[in-house]
Phi, psi and omega in degrees: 000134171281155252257154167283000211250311156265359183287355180278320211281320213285172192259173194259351193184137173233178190238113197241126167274136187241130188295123155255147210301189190268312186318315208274337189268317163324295171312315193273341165278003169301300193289338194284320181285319173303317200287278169354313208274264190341328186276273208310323189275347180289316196273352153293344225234290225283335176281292159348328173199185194266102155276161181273155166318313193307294189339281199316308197307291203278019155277313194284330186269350179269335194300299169313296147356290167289319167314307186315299196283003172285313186279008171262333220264301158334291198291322175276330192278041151211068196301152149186171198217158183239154186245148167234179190240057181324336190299319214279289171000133172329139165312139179311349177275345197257330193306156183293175175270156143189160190264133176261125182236157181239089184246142167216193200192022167219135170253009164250267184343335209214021217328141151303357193263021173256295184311324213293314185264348150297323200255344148329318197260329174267356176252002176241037176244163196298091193183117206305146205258000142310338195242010170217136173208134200262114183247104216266088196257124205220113153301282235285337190064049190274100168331300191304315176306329219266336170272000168314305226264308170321306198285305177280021110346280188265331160282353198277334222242342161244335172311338230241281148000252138007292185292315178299286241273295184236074182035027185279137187263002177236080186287036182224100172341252227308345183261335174290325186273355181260357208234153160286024193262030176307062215246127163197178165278356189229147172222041171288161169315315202252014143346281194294341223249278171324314172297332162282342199280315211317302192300322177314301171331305187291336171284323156300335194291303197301314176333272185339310182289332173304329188263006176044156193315127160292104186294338203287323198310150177306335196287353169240023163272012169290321173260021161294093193122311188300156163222178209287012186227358170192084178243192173269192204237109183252140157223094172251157188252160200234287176244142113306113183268129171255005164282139143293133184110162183259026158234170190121220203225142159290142148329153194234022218288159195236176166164125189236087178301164173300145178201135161229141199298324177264007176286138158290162193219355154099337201088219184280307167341333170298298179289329153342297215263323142327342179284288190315334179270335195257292173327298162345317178251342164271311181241005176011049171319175166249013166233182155192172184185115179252128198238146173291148181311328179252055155230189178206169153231153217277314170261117197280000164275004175300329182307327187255014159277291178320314209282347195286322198288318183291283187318332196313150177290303129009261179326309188291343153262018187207350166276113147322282201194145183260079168291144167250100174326132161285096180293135156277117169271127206042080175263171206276142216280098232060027174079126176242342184228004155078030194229013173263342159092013196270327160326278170313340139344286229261324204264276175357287174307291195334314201285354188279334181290344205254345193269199167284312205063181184314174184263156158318140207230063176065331182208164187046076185219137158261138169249146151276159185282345172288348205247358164245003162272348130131334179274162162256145190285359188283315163314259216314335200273314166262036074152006196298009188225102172293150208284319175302327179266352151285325159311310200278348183274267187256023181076186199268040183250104198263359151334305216272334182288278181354292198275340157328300180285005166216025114326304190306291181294338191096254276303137175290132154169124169248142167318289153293132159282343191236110175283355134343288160299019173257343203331312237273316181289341163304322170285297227304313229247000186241014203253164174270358184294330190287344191273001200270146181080334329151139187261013172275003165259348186281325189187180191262107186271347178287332179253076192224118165249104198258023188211202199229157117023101164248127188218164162176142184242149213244120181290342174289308173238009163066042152217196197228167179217166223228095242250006206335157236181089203256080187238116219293335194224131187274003183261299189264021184242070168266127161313324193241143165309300182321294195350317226261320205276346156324299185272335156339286169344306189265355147277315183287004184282309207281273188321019180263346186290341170307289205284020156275323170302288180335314194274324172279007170284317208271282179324327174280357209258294179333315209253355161294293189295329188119356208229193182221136145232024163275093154017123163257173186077232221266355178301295164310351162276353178296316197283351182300300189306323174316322206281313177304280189339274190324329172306294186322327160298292143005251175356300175306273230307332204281296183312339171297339191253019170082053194206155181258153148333328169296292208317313171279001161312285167291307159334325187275309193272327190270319193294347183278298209298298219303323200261007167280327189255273198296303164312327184281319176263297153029284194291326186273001160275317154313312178266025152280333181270001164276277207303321201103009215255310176236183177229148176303136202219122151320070174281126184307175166209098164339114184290167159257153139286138167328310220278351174232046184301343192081175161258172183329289174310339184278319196292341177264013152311115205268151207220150177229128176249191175264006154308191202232000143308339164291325166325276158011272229273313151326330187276313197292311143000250195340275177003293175287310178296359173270347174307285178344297196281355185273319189292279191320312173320315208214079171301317183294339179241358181245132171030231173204187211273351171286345183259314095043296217250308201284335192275302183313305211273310167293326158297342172305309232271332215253009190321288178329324199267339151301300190310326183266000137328294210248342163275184195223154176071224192292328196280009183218167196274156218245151190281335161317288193298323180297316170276327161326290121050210144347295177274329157300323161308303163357307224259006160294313208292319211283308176303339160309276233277333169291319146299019186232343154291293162349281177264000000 
């Protein structure tokens, strides 16, 4: 290895390609040509003679089909990953700043001992602890969060410590004491010794939070009075680090943006951009990185993983942001709900990386902060953005347009040395009066993505990076022609649930009416052979990865139900909000506590509510058993034996949601849903039988 003196010249991070095999490539022009075959001859069978309605429906949906696995199949053959190098990186005094943001908005929904173990891990990671502040986004205006946050504070001042001292590489309490994750170099007396005091602490720490705040104390009269939709704009700093250097504590900020019942208020995008301004006027880092309440992070070097790509000479002109993929710890054992994703990861990811890759993707992300204000900095620099569009850009506030422009510019600058002296202007800028006029009242600058995308994921620390192109239109204005199918991909993911609903239809609609839409004779083995291959492909991909047959099993069956359901309102929330007709609503998505995960089998168990994402997946149930009894009843007159099979075979897949017939309570389906339900089938089946009497 060479002297560090040449390691600045070398680059911080490459892009290494991975060959993907002939066997793997063969199976997917396997499937595109049986898919092709299966299309040419429906539009031969449909010109050729008076085809029927199903024939046409189920023209549109293998046609869409194909299209899919063309743009999927495009996205995956150019797998690569990225390596970095942190050695090669500036002396820790030369590092950038960066700001950590944290939010969450419910403390039932969200426990604070979640928040609590996020801001833990992040406040321990290997990075001079001056140059990082954890900034604490609280929706809900919660006391509990806010004596949460206090109390793991004062553990944080022995935890922070504890971790440095003995190299532990998994820095979130509860997973480290709960877990086989001792992971260290030393198993010394005084090892042994820090680690029980660690854990006592830490079981007080959880006690303390359990037992919730003396609301009477001066230190919660700020939340007296208040609700969760409607309070004033609170900010306390919780800790101050005045040290230099890699020991202490980061700053700490606690924050409850302002809210009123007719102000909009964005959801998390709001509270995004409230984050981005009150940092902004206290430590204005040039990075930032934000995380959800229920994450942790697993490598205390990510920072210094990311900075190789954002430092990179490379990076600095052309890196946006550094996604980190999201990982499960103790997930359930074969996947049961098809939602951990290490397939679509391992094949997907890879192949997005070798394309522009995917969007932000909401949470574990680094940005630079010029690149969420949203200007260019080359305007500031010639001076070509006048003080009236900065105003009008980021409010009146000249702290915060100040550390804009020079956000703007690279330039280092914070308002303040003490973050303390910003409070009075940190409410100013969190209140909601300040956004009227504004373009933070005007649109979500946080989700305001004005390029496009780079993405790739590095199996060693799991991250991706995230490439902006600052071009008004990111599909056609691409350097590389492919660039465009990446994001194709991720639209055609949500609109794949229409020709799934549509298809899955269509065998109850044949065996109602009487009729087919499957090819007779020698015709029906093109689609056999489609089914077989493609499982098989599937199937291989999973077992290359190490995953069992159940896992892919289960995955194959939740991708029937997720896009029929949760996708299918997805799409129908987007056109409602286009048309104008509803506005997009923001659900919380209840955490479990760790400590009361159960064991596997109780936790994969499928639980049912009185949502209305359930309807769906219950009509199409009935649907296929009313098929079922019809076929079986009257054989000779309902449809054929290819529809037969497709009725069956989606009842296997909705299996949970038979079982959730004949149960009760959380585990069976609520008789609201059932009779919702029930009269949409109802009112499928009267439509067959009257069209079919028509015609």
């Amino acid at each position: 290895m060479g002297s560090k003196e040449e390691e600045y010249g070398l680059p911080l991070y490459e892009k290494c390609w991975i060959k993907p095999s002939v066997q793997k490539k063969a199976m997917d022009i396997l499937i595109l040509l049986l898919l092709v075959w299966v299309v040419s001859h429906r539009i031969t069978c449909i010109f050729s003679s008076n085809s029927s309605f199903p024939c046409f429906l189920a023209l549109v949906c293998e046609s869409w089909f194909t299209l899919t696995w063309l743009i999927t199949i495009t996205t995956r053959w150019t797998p690569a990953t990225i390596k970095t190098y942190p050695h090669r990186l500036f002396p820790e005094p030369e590092l950038p700043a960066v700001d950590m943001f944290v939010t969450t908005a419910d403390p039932l929904a969200e426990p604070p001992i979640l928040t609590v173990n996020t801001v833990l891990s992040l406040l321990a990671l290997d990075y001079p602890t001056h140059k990082l502040a954890c900034y604490v986004s609280d929706d809900a205006c919660s006391p509990l969060t806010f004596h949460a946050l206090v109390q793991a504070s004062n553990f944080a001042k022995l935890w922070l410590p504890f971790c440095k001292n003995h190299n532990i590489t998994v820095r979130s309490p509860f997973r480290y004491f709960s877990s086989h994750h001792h992971t260290t170099t030393s198993q010394s007396p005084r090892f042994k010794q820090d680690w029980h005091t660690l854990k006592d602490e830490y079981d007080h720490l959880c006690r303390r939070i359990e037992d919730g705040p003396d609301l009477q104390d001066q230190e919660f009269a700020d939340f007296s009075n208040t609700e969760t939709r409607n309070h004033p704009p609170i900010v306390k700093v919780i800790w101050e680090n005045s040290e230099e250097g890699r020991d202490g504590t980061p700053h700490l900020i606690y924050i409850s943006r302002d809210k009123r019942p007719k102000h909009p208020h964005h959801y998390k995008a709001g509270a995004m951009n409230v984050l981005a301004r009150v940092s902004g006027l206290m430590t204005n880092a040039p990075f930032t990185l934000n995380v959800d309440c229920d994450m942790f992070v697993n490598n205390p070097q990510i920072v210094q993983h990311a900075m190789c790509v954002l430092l990179d000479s490379k990076g600095q002109n052309e890196v946006a942001f550094v996604q980190c993929p999201q990982e499960f710890f103790d997930g359930l054992k074969d996947d049961p709900f098809g939602n951990q994703l290490v397939v679509l990861f391992t094949y997907m990811g890879a192949g997005l990386a070798g394309l522009q890759g995917p969007l932000y993707g909401g949470t574990n992300c680094f940005h630079r902060r010029k690149v969420l204000y949203g200007l260019s900095p080359h305007d500031i620099q010639n001076g070509n953005i006048p003080d009236e569009t900065m105003v009008k850009r980021f409010g009146g506030s000249k702290e915060l347009v100040k550390s804009a422009a020079s956000a703007l510019e690279g330039k280092t600058y914070s308002p303040c040395h003490n973050v303390s002296n910003s409070l009075e202007a940190a409410i100013q800028v969190a209140s909601c009066e300040y956004e009227y006029g504004t373009a933070w009242g005007g649109m979500d600058i946080w989700i305001n993505n004005r390029g496009c995308a780079y993405w790739a994921e590095n199996p060693y620390n799991g991250l991706e990076i995230g490439n902006v192109y600052p071009r008004p239109n990111c599909i056609y204005g691409m350097r590389a022609k492919r660039e465009c199918v990446g994001y194709l991909w991720i639209i055609c993911w949500g609109l794949r649930s229409l020709p799934e609903i549509c298809y899955a239809l269509l065998p109850v609609y044949c065996i109602i009416t009487n009729s087919t839409f499957f090819p007779k004779g020698a015709g029906i083995w093109m689609h056999i052979a489609l089914f077989v291959v493609y499982n098989i492909n599937t199937m291989s991909e999973y077992i290359l990865t190490g995953l069992s047959m159940r896992a892919w099993w289960n995955n194959q069956r939740m991708t029937r139900i997720m896009a029929m359901n949760a996708w299918f309102f997805a799409v129908l929330s987007i056109i409602l909000k286009v048309l104008g007709i509803s506005d997009t609503v923001f659900d919380i998505t209840e955490k479990d506590q760790f400590w009361n995960c159960g064991d596997d089998e109780e936790a994969s168990r499928f639980t049912f509510d009185h949502s209305p994402m359930f309807i769906p997946g219950t009509t199409i149930l009935l649907l296929q058993l009313t098929a079922m009894a019809k076929k079986l009843m009257n054989e000779a007159e309902s449809g054929g034996v290819g529809e037969l099979v497709c009725v069956c075979y989606l009842v296997v897949c909705y299996w949970p949601f038979l079982k959730g017939l004949f149960l009760r309570a959380k585990y069976g389906i609520p008789l609201s849903t059932l009779c919702k339900s029930a009269a949409l089938a109802f009112l499928f089946v009267h439509f067959c039988t009257h069209n079919n009497h028509q015609y």
